[in-house]
C-alpha positions as CSV (number, residue, x, y, z in Angstrom):
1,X,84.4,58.7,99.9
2,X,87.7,57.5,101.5
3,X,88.7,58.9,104.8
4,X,90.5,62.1,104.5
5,X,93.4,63.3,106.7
6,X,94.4,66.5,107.0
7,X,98.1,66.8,108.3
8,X,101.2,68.5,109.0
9,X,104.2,69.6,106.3
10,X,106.6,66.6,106.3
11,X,109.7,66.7,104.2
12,X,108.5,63.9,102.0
13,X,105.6,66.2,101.2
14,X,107.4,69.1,100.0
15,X,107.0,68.2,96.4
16,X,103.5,67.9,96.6
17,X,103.4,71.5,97.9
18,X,105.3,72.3,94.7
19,X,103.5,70.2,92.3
20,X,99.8,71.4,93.3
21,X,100.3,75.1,93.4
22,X,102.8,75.4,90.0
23,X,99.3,73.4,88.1
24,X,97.1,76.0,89.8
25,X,99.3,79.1,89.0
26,X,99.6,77.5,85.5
27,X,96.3,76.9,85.1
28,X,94.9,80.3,86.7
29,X,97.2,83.0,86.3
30,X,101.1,82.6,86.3
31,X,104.2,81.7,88.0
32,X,106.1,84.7,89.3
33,X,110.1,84.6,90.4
34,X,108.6,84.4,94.3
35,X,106.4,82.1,93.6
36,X,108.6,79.9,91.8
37,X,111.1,80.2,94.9
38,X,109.2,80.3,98.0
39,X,107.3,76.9,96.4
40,X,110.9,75.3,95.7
41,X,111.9,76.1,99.0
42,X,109.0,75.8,101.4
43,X,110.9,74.8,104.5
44,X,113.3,78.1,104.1
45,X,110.4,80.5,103.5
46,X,107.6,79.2,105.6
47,X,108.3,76.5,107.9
48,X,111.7,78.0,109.3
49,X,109.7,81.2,110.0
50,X,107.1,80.3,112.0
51,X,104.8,79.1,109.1
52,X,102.8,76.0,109.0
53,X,101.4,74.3,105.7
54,X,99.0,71.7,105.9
55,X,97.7,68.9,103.2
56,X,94.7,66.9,102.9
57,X,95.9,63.0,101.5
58,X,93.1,60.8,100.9
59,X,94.1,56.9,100.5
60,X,98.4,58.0,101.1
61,X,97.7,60.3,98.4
62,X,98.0,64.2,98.8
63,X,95.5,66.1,97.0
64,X,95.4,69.7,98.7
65,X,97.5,72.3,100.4
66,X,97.5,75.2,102.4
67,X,100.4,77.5,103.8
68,X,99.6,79.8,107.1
69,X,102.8,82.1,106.4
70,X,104.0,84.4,109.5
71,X,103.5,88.2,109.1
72,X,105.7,91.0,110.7
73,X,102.6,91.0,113.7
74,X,102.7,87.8,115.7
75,X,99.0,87.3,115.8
76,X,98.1,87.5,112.2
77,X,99.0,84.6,109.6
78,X,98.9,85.5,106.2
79,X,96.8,82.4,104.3
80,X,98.1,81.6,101.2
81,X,99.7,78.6,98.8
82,X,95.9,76.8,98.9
83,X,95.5,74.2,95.9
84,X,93.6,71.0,95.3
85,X,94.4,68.5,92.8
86,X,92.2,68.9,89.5
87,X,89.9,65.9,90.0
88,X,88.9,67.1,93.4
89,X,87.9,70.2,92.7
90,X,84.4,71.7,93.8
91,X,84.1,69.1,96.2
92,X,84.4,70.9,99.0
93,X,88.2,70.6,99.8
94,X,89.1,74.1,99.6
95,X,86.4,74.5,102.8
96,X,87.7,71.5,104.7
97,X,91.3,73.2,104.1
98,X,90.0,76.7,105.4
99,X,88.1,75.3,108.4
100,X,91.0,73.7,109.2
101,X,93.2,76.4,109.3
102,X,90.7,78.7,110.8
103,X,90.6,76.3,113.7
104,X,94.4,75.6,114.0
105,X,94.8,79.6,114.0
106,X,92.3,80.1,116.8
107,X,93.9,77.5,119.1
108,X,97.3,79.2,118.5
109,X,95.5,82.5,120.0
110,X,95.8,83.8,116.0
111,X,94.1,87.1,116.1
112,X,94.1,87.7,112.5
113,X,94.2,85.4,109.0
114,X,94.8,87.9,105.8
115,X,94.8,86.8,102.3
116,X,95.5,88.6,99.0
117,X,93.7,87.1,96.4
118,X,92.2,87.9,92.6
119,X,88.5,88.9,91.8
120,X,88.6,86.4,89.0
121,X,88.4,84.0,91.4
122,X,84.5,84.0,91.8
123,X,84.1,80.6,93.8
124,X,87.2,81.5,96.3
125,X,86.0,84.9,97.0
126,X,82.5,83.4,97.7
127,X,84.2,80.9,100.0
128,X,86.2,83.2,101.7
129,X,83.4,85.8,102.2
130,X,81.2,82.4,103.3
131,X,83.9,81.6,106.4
132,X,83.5,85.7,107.5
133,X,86.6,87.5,105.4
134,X,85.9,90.9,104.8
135,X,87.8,93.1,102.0
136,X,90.4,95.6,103.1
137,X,92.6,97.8,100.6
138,X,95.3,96.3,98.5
139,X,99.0,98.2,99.7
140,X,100.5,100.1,96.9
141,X,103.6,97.2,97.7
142,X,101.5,94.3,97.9
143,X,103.5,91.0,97.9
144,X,101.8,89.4,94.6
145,X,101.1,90.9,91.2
146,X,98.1,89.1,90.5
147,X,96.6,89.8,93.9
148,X,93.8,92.4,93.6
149,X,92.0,91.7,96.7
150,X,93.4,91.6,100.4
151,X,90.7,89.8,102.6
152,X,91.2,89.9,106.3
153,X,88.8,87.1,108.7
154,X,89.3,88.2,112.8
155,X,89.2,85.5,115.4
């Protein structure tokens, strides 16, 4: 397999965020107003914040994102906006993205990573439960319609 890279949002890159996550909404579930904006406009609602997203590009291609998203505690990131590109998936990218993050949280003295996620997703909630995310209770206001699991991993 060809070296893989995982590295830092870059402006160039910001259409790969886009493109990734609108085929896995599309092909999952759905695209929702936020969704549509906060992809659009990654820079404004993630990276200005205090947010980092990070893609995996194999060959000067990029075939996976992640977003680490600030939350209203300073030591707990909020995981979210993970795809891969079709043809990778099930090989093991979705794991290299969350070991990643998991270590890039820890060395920024992260306490917390949360994630809302969808029990229809058997392989992710597998995978998260796999790298020690537990299952806490949904808010009554949670951020995402389609999220019916909030998972919590401390560091």
């Amino acid at each position: 397999m060809p070296i893989l890279e995982i590295i830092p949002f870059e402006k160039q890159y910001a259409k790969n965020f886009y493109a990734l996550n609108m085929e896995w909404l599309k092909t999952y579930f759905y695209v929702e107003p936020f969704d549509e904006e906060v992809l659009s406009n990654p820079e404004t609602y993630i990276i200005n914040k205090g947010g980092h997203i990070f893609f995996i590009r194999i060959k000067h291609k990029i075939v996976g994102t992640v977003a680490l998203m600030p939350t209203p505690n300073k030591k707990v990131l909020e995981l979210t906006k993970m795809a891969v590109s079709p043809e990778l998936r099930g090989q093991n990218m979705g794991q290299k993205l969350m070991q990643y993050c998991i270590e890039f949280a820890r060395k920024e003295n992260i306490k917390q990573l949360l994630l809302y996620s969808n029990t229809k997703l058997v392989n992710a909630i597998y995978i998260y439960r796999k790298f020690g995310f537990v299952e806490i209770p949904v808010e009554t206001n949670s951020p995402y319609k389609r999220g019916n699991i909030k998972m919590i991993l401390d560091l």
